[in-house]
N, C-alpha and C positions, 0 to 999 in steps of 0.2 A: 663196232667193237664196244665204245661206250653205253648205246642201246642194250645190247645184251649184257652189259655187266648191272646196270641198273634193273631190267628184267633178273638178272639172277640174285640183287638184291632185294630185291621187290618180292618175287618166288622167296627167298629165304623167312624174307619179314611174314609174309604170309603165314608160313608153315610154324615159323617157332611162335606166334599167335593163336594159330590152331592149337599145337602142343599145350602151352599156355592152358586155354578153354578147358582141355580135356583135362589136367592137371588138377587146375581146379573143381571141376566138374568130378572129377575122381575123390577130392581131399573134403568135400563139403561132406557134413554128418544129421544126422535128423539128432536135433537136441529134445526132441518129447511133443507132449500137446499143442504145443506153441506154433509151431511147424516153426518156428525160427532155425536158422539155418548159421554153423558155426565152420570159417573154414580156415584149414588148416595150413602153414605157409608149406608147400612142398618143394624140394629141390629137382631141379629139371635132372632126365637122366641121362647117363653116360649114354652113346652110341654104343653096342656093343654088340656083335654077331656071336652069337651061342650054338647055333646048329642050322640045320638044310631052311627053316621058313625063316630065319633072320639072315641068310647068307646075302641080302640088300641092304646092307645099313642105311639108315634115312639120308638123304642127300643133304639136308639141312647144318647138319653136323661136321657134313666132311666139308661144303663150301668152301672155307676160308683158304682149303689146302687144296680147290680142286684150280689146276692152271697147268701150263708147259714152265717148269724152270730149269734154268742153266746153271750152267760155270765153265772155267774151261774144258773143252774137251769132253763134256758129258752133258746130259740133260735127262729130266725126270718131267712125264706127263702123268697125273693124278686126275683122277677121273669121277663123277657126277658119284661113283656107286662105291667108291675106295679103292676102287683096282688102280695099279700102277704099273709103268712099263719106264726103265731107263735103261739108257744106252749109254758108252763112253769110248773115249779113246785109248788103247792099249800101248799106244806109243811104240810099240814093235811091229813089225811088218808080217803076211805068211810068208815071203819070201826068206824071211829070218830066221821064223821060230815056228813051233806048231802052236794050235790053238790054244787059248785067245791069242788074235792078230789082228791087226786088220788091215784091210784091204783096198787097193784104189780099184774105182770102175771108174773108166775114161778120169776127168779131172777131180773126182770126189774121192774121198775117203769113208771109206766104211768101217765105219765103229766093230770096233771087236768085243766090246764088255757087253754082254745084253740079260738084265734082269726083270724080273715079274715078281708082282706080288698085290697084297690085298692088306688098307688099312682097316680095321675093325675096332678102334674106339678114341674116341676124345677128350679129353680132359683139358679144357680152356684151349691154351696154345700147344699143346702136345698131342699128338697121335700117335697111336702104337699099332701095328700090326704085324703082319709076315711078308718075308721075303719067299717065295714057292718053288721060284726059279731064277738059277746064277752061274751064270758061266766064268763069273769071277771070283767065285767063294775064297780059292787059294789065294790070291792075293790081299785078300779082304776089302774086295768092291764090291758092296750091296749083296756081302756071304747069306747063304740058305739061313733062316728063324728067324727070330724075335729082332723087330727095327721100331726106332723111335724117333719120331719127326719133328720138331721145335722150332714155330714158326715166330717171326718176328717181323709183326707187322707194321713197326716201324721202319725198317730197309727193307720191309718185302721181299723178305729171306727164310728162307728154310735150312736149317742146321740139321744134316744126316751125322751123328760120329763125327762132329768137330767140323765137317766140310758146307761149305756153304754154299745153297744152290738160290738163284737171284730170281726172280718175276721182274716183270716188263718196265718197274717203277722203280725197280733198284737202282743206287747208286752205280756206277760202271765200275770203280777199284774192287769194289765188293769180291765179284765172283771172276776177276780177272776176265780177260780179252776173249 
């Protein structure tokens, strides 16, 4: 596990050095005869998917936010390309209620809350993207549009709407049991 998270550091460092190159490489200008060369400072740019050939946002961007995190009764997997998929617990049975429920198979419980969606840009410690699919909009768990993710990487926490989902170095009061 340590291996590949320094690989995915290492991959990161790589790529915002590339970005870098090209950056510069883009912002330099031909100043006349001289051939001297004057370059300009540029700001790196947002991640941001705009239509069908950006619908991959660069992995380097989303990094910080791609892992499995928890909290009670729910978890969020974010993924290398900004797709995301969480699940959660319904706390009501189908034996109770119609759907959302959820359900035991043999000793396990099955999550009854199950959402999809896709982050598409960054801004420091904030990501914003869409929610696509939600089977808990009505209650407003992880509802259909517009969601915004604020990571803090000092408890290695991510704040969805006030709720607090924990990575593997979180504090354990954090995100509850």
């Amino acid at each position: 596990m340590t291996q590949i998270r320094r690989e995915r550091r290492r991959t990161a460092r790589v790529v915002a050095a590339g970005m870098m190159g090209i950056l510069l490489a883009a912002a330099t200008t031909y100043t006349g005869p001289s051939a001297s060369a004057s370059v300009t400072a540029a700001k790196a740019p947002t991640h941001t998917a705009t239509g069908p050939a950006d619908s991959q946002p660069s992995p380097a961007g989303f990094s910080p936010f791609v892992k499995d995190w928890y909290r009670h009764g729910s978890s969020l997997t974010i993924n290398k390309d900004g797709s995301f998929e969480a699940s959660g617990r319904v706390y009501v049975y189908c034996d109770q209620a119609s759907p959302p429920c959820d359900k035991w198979s043999g000793n396990t419980i099955i999550d009854g809350y199950h959402a999809s969606g896709r982050l598409t840009a960054v801004n420091g410690t904030s990501a914003t993207g869409v929610v696509t699919d939600s089977n808990g909009s009505q209650d407003n768990w992880f509802p259909t549009g517009p969601i915004t993710m604020t990571l803090n990487p000092a408890t290695d926490s991510l704040s969805i709407a006030g709720a607090n989902y924990c990575g593997p170095n979180s504090p354990a009061s954090l995100c509850g049991a």
